[in-house]
C-alpha positions in Angstrom: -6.8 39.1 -64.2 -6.8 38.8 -60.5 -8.0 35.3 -60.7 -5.1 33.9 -63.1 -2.5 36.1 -60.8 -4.2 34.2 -57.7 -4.2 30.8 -59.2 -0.3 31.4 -60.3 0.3 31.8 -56.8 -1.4 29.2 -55.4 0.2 26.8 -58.6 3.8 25.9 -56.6 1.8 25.0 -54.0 -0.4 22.5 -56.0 2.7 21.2 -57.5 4.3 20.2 -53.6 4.0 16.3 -53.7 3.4 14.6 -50.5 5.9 14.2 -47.8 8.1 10.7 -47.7 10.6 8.9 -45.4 14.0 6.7 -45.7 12.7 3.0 -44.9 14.8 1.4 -41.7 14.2 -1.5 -44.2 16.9 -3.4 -45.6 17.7 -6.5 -47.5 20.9 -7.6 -47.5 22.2 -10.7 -49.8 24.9 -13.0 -48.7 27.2 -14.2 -51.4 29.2 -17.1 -51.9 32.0 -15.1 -54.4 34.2 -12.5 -52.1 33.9 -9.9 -54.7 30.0 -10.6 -53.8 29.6 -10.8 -57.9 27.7 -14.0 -58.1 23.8 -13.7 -57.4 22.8 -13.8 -53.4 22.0 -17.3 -51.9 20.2 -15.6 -49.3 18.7 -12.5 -47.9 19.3 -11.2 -44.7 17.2 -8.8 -43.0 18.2 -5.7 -41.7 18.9 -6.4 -38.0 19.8 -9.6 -39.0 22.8 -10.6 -36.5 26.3 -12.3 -37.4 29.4 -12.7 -36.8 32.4 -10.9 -38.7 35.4 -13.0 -39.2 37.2 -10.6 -41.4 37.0 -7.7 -44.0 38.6 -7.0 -47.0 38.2 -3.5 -48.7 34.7 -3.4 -49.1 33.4 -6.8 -48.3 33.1 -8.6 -45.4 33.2 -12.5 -45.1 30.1 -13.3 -41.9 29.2 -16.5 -40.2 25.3 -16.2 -39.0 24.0 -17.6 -36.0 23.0 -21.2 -37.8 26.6 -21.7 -39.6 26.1 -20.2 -42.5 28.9 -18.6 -43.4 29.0 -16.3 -47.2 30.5 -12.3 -47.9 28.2 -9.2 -47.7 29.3 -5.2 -48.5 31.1 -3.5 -45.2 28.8 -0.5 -46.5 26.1 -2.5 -44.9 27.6 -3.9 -41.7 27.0 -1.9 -38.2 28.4 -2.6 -35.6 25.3 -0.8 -33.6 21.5 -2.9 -33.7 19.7 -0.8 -36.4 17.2 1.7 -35.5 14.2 -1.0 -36.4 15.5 -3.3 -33.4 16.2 -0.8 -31.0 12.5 -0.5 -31.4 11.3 -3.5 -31.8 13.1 -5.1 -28.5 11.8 -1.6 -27.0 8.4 -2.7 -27.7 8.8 -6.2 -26.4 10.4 -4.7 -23.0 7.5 -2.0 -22.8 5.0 -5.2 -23.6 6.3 -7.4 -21.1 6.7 -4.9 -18.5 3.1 -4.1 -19.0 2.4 -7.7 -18.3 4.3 -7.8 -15.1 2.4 -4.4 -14.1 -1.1 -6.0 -14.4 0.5 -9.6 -13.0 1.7 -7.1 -10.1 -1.4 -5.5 -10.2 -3.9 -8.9 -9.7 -1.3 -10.4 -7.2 -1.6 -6.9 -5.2 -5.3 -6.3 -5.5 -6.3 -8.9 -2.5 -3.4 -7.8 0.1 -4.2 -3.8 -0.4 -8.3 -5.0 0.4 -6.5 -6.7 3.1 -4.1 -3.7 3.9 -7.6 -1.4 3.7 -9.6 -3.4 6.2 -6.9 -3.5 8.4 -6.5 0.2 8.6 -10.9 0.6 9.0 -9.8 -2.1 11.7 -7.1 0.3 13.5 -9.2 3.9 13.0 -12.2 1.4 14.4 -9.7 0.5 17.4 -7.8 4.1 18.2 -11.2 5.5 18.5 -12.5 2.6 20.9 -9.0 3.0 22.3 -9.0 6.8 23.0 -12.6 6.4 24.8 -11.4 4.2 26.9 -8.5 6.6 27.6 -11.2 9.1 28.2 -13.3 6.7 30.6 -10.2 5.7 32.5 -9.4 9.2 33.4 -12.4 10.0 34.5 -12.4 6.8 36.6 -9.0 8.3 37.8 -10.7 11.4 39.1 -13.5 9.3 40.6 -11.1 7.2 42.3 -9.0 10.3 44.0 -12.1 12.4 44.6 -13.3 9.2 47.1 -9.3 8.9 48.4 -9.6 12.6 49.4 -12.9 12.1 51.2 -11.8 8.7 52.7 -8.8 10.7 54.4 -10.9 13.4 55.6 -13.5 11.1 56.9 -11.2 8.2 58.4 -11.9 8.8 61.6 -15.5 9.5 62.0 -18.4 7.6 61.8 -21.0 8.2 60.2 -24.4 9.7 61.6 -26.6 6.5 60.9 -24.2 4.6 62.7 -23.6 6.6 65.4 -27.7 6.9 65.9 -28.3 3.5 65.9 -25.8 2.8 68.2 -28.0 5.5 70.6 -30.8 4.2 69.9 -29.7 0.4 70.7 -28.1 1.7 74.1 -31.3 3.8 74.8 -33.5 0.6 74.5 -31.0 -1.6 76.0 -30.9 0.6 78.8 -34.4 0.9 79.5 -35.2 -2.9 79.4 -32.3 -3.3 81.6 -33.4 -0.4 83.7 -37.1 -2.2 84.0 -35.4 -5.5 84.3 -33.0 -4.0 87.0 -36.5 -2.2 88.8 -38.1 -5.8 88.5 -35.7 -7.7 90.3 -34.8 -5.3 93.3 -38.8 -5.2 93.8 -39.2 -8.7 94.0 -35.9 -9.3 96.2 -37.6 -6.7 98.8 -41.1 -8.3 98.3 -40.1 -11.6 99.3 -39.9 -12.6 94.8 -43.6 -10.7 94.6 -44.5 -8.5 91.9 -46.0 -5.3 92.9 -47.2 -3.3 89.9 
């Protein structure tokens, strides 16, 4: 009993069929009668684009693109692109704009290596730049450390110097001191050494 009851449950959803959708699809036939009672000479697609040139109750007499010129039912005529050409130029826009990405793409891929190596290039050359900064200053503080002890020496001499120059006198003086000896001996000895 509780398996009939189940299945007569479950039976309205068995019987659901499966799920369906208006077409966008549309064939429309252009006539030559204005009454369109004659049988179509041709088919026109739905997105199909003309020209109205005038209407009349519930036909519409069209000129197409190529000349053609017939009557088709104003029940049929928008004055909007269908839904189905909306997408379809949609899809050619999205298509070529996805080509131009990738075109942009390849024509950019060479300049940003470029742009990259550059920027290695400048980091490479701030940092070489910044320790030269760092060596100048120190250079700086060299420099004035020597100013300062130029000033405070600029009038001295320095002790090798000034010892030398003693040294050179003291010798100079003695030889000239012998030298001076020498010749006053020999003036009193009638130009005799006596040593």
């Amino acid at each position: 009993m509780r398996f009939v009851i189940g299945l007569l449950v479950l039976l309205p959803m068995l019987a659901a069929g499966e799920t369906g959708y208006v077409t966008d699809r549309l064939m429309l036939g252009l006539h030559r009668a204005a009454d369109t009672s004659d049988r179509p000479f041709r088919s026109l697609e739905s997105g199909t684009e003309f020209e109205v040139l005038s209407r009349d109750g519930m036909y519409a007499r069209v000129r197409l693109a190529d000349g053609t010129e017939g009557y088709v039912k104003t029940a049929y005529v928008v004055s909007e692109p269908p839904a189905r050409l909306i997408v379809n130029k949609a899809q050619a826009e999205v298509e070529r704009l996805t080509a131009e990405l990738d075109e942009a793409k390849t024509a950019f891929a060479e300049p940003a290596a470029v742009i990259d190596s550059l920027k290695a290039q400048v980091e490479t050359l701030e940092a070489e730049l910044a320790a030269a900064r760092s060596r100048a200053e120190q250079l700086e503080e060299d420099n004035a450390s020597y100013q300062s002890r130029a000033e405070r020496y600029q009038y001295s001499l320095p002790y090798t110097w000034v010892g030398g120059a003693i040294a050179v006198c003291l010798v100079a003086g003695f030889l000239a001191g012998l030298w001076w000896i020498d010749y006053r001996s020999r003036r009193r000895h009638g130009g005799i050494r006596i040593y």
